[in-house]
C-alpha positions in Angstrom: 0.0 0.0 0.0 1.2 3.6 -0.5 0.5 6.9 1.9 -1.2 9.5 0.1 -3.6 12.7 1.6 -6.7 14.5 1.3 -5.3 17.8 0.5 -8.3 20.2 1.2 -6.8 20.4 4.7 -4.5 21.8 3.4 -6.5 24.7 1.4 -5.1 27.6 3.2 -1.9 27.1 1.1 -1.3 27.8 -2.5 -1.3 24.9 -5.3 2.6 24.5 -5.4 3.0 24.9 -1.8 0.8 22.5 -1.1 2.6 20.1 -3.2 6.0 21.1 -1.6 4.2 20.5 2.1 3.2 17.0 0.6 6.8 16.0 -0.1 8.2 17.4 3.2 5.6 14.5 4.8 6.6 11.7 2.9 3.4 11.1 1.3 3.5 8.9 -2.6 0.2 10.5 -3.8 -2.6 13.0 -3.5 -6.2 12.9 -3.6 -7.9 16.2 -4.7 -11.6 17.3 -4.8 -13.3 18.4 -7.9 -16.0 19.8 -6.5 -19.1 18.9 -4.5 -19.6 19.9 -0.7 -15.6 20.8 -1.3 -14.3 24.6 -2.7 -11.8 22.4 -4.2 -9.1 24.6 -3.4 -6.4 23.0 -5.6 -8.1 20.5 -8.6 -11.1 22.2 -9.5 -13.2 20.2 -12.2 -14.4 22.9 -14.3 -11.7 25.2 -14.1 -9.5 22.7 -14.8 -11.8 20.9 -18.2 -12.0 25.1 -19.3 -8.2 25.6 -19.3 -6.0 22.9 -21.0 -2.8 24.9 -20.4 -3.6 25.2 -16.5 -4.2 21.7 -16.4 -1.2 20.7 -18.0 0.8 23.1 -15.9 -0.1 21.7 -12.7 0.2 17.8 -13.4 3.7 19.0 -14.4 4.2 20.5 -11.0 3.1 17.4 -9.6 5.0 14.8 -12.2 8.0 17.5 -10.8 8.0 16.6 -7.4 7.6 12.6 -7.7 3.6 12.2 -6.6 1.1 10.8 -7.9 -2.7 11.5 -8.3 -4.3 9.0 -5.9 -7.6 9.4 -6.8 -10.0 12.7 -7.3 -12.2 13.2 -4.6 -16.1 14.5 -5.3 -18.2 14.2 -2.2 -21.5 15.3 -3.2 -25.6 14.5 -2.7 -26.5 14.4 -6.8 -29.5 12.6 -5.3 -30.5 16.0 -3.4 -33.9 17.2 -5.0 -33.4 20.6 -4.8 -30.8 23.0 -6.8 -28.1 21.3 -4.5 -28.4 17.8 -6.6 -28.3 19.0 -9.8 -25.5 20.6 -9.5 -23.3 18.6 -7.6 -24.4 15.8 -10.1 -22.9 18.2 -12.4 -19.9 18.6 -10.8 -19.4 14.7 -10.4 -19.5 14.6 -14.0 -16.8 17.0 -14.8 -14.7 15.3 -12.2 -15.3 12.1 -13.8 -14.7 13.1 -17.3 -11.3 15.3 -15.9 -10.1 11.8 -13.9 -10.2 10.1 -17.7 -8.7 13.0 -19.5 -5.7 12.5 -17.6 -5.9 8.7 -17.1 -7.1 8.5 -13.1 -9.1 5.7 -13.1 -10.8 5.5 -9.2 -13.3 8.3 -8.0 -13.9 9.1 -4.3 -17.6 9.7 -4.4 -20.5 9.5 -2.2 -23.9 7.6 -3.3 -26.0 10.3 -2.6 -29.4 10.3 -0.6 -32.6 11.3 -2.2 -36.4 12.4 -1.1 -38.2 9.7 0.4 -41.6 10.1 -1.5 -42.0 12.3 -4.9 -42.7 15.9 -4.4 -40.5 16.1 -1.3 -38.2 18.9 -0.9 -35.2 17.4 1.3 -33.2 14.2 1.7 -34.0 11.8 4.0 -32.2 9.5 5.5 -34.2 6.3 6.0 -32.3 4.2 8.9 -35.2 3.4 11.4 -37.6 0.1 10.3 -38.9 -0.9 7.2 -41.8 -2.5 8.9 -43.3 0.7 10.8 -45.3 2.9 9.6 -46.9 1.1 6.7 -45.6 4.2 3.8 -42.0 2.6 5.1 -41.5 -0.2 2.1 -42.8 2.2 -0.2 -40.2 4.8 0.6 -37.3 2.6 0.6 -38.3 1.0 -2.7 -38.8 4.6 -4.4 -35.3 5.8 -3.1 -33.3 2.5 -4.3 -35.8 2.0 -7.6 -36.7 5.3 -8.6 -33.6 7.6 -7.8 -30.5 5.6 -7.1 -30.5 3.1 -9.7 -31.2 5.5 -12.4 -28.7 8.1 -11.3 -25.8 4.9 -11.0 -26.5 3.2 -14.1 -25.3 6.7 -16.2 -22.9 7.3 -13.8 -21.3 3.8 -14.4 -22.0 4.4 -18.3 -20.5 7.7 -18.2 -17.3 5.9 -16.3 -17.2 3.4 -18.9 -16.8 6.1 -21.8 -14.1 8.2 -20.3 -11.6 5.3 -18.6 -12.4 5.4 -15.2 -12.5 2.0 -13.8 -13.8 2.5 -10.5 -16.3 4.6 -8.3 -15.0 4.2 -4.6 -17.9 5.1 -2.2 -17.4 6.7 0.9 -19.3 4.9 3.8 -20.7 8.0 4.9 -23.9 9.0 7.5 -27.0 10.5 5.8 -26.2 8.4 2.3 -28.0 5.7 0.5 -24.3 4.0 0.9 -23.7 4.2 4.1 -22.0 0.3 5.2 -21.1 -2.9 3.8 -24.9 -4.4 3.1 -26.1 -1.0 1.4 -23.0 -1.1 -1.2 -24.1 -4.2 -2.0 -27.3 -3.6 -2.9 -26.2 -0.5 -5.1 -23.2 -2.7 -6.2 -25.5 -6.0 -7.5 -28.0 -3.4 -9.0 -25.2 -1.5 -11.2 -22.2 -3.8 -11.1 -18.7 -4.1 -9.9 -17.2 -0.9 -10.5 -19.0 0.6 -7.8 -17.2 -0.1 -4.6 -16.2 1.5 -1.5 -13.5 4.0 -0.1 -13.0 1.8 3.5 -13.6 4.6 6.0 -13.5 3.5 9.5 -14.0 6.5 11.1 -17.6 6.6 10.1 -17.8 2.7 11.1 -16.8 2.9 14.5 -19.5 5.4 15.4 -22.0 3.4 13.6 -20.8 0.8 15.8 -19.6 -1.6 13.3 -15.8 -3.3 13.3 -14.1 -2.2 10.5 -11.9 -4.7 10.3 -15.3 -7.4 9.8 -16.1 -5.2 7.6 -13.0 -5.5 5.2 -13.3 -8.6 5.3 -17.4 -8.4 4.4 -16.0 -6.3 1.4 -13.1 -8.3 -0.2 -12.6 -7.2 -3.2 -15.2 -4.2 -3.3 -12.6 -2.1 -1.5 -11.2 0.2 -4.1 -10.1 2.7 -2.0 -9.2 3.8 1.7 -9.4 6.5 3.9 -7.0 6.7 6.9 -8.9 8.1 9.7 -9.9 7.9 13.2 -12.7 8.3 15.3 -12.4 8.1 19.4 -15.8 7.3 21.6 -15.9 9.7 24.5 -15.9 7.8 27.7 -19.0 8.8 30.1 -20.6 11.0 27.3 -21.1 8.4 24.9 -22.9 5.7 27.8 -25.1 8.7 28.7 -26.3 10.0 25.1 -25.4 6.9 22.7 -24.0 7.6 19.3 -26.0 9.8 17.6 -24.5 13.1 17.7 -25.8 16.3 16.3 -23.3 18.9 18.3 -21.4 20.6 15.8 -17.8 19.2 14.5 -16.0 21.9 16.3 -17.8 21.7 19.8 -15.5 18.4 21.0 -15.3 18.8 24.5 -19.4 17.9 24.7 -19.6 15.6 21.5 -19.9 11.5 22.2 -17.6 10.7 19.7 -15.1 12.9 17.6 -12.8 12.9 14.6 -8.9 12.5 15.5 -5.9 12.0 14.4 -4.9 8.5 13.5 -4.0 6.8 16.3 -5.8 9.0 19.0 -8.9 6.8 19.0 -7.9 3.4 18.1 -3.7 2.6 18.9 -1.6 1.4 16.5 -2.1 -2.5 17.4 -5.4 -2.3 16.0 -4.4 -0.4 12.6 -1.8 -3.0 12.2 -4.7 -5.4 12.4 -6.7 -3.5 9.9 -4.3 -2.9 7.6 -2.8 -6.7 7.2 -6.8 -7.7 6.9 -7.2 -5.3 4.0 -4.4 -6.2 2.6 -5.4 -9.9 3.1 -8.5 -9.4 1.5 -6.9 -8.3 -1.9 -6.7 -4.1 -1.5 -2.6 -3.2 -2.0 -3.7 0.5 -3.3 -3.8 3.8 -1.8 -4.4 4.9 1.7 -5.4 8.1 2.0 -4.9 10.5 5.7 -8.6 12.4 5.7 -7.6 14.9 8.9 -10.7 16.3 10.5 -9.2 16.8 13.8 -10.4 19.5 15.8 -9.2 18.7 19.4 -5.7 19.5 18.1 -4.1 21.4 16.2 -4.4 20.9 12.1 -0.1 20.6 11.9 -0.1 18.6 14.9 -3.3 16.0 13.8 -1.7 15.6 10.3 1.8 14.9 11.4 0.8 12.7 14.1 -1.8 10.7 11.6 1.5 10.6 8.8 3.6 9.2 12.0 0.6 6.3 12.6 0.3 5.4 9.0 3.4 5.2 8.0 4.0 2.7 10.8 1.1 0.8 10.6 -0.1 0.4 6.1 0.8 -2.7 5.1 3.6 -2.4 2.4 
């Protein structure tokens, strides 16, 4: 496996000194956004499919410093209903089309999460029983049927035509995609180049094992975020796991983002790591810092430390 990062933590700093900071850590590759919920500070799609000569400029400056492209990143609802969807599907789109223009071939995506019944006006995320209330079945069905499929089927089309080979979704909260069982049931629906970017940050709070669910996965990882999540001791037994604080208010939250190795020690990413590897992933790992009970030069260094020691090579 080979270290790469999530640059939009670093999106205070320019481009090319992004890239230098990159090389000072040690890091093989980068993933950038495109667009979506991201400003995408350094690899915006559009931008990017507008100006040829910009574009070839900066995979010089990367080709220049000995990284690589990892994967490009658009986390995005295009299942949204409102303005929100439709362009963010848009944005996907470019991403994809700029990831086969210069021969990236995985996409860090999200599956999107749609309206529960036609005529609805925001997404909603369906995680309570499909047996209760009786409009329940009904609203699952219309999501999966009527919005996913259709949206998933082009996508994997539109994948096909430009060279991409894989979509890696990210096993995010408030997504269709949101665990092991729910790729699936996109995945057997549109095919095997949908798979997932292994996050176990969002796992642990979901209360799943990560490593059980690598193994679930097998060869449906195609792609893997390095990043921790720590459950609060006394909060979380009080309040359970689902948290609505804001990101940034960590000191009350029952669980938090941090820096690898500040939730989980490094025992348990070896684990992880020789499973995935086990299981048939020997790609990218990718350090996604969302620390906030630290400092964001202090979270990413110690995460680079963790990783480095811990990816199976």
């Amino acid at each position: 496996m080979k270290l790469s990062i999530c640059t939009d933590v670093m999106g205070n700093l320019s481009f090319t000194d992004m890239l230098d900071k990159c090389v000072k850590l040690g890091v093989e590759g980068i993933e950038m956004t495109g667009g979506g919920w991201s400003r995408a500070p350094h690899f915006r799609a559009d931008e990017l499919l507008a100006d040829k000569g910009l574009l070839k400029t900066r995979l010089k400056e990367i080709e220049a410093r000995g990284l690589e492209i990892a994967a490009l990143n658009c986390s995005a609802n295009p299942l949204d209903p409102g303005e929100m969807g439709k362009r963010h599907r848009k944005e996907m789109e470019q991403t994809i089309r700029l990831a086969g223009e210069i021969g990236v071939k995985t996409i860090v995506t999200m599956s999107g999460l749609p309206e529960a019944a036609p005529g609805d006006t925001v997404p909603n995320w369906l995680v309570y029983t499909k047996s209760w209330p009786d409009e329940m079945p009904e609203r699952d069905r219309y999501q999966w049927e009527d919005r996913a499929f259709p949206l998933w089927h082009d996508l994997v089309k539109l994948a096909k035509e430009v060279g991409v080979e894989r979509y890696a979704l990210e096993n995010f909260s408030a997504m269709l995609v949101w665990n092991p069982e729910t790729l699936f049931r996109l995945r057997n629906e549109v095919g095997p180049s949908v798979g997932m970017n292994l996050d176990p940050s969002h796992l642990f709070w979901k209360g799943a094992d990560p490593i059980a669910s690598a193994r679930a996965l097998g060869d449906a990882i195609h792609h893997c975020h390095g990043k921790d999540t720590r459950i609060e001791r006394g909060l979380a037994d009080v309040n359970g796991l689902l948290e609505l604080k804001d990101v940034t208010d960590v000191a009350n939250r029952t669980w938090n983002y941090v820096a690898v190795g500040a939730g989980h020690d490094l025992q348990w990413w070896k684990e992880f790591f020789s499973v995935v590897r086990m299981v048939g992933y020997n790609d990218w790992v990718s350090l996604e810092m969302e620390d906030f009970t630290m400092s964001t030069e202090a979270g990413i260094q110690s995460s680079i430390d963790a990783l480095q020691a811990t990816i199976s090579r």
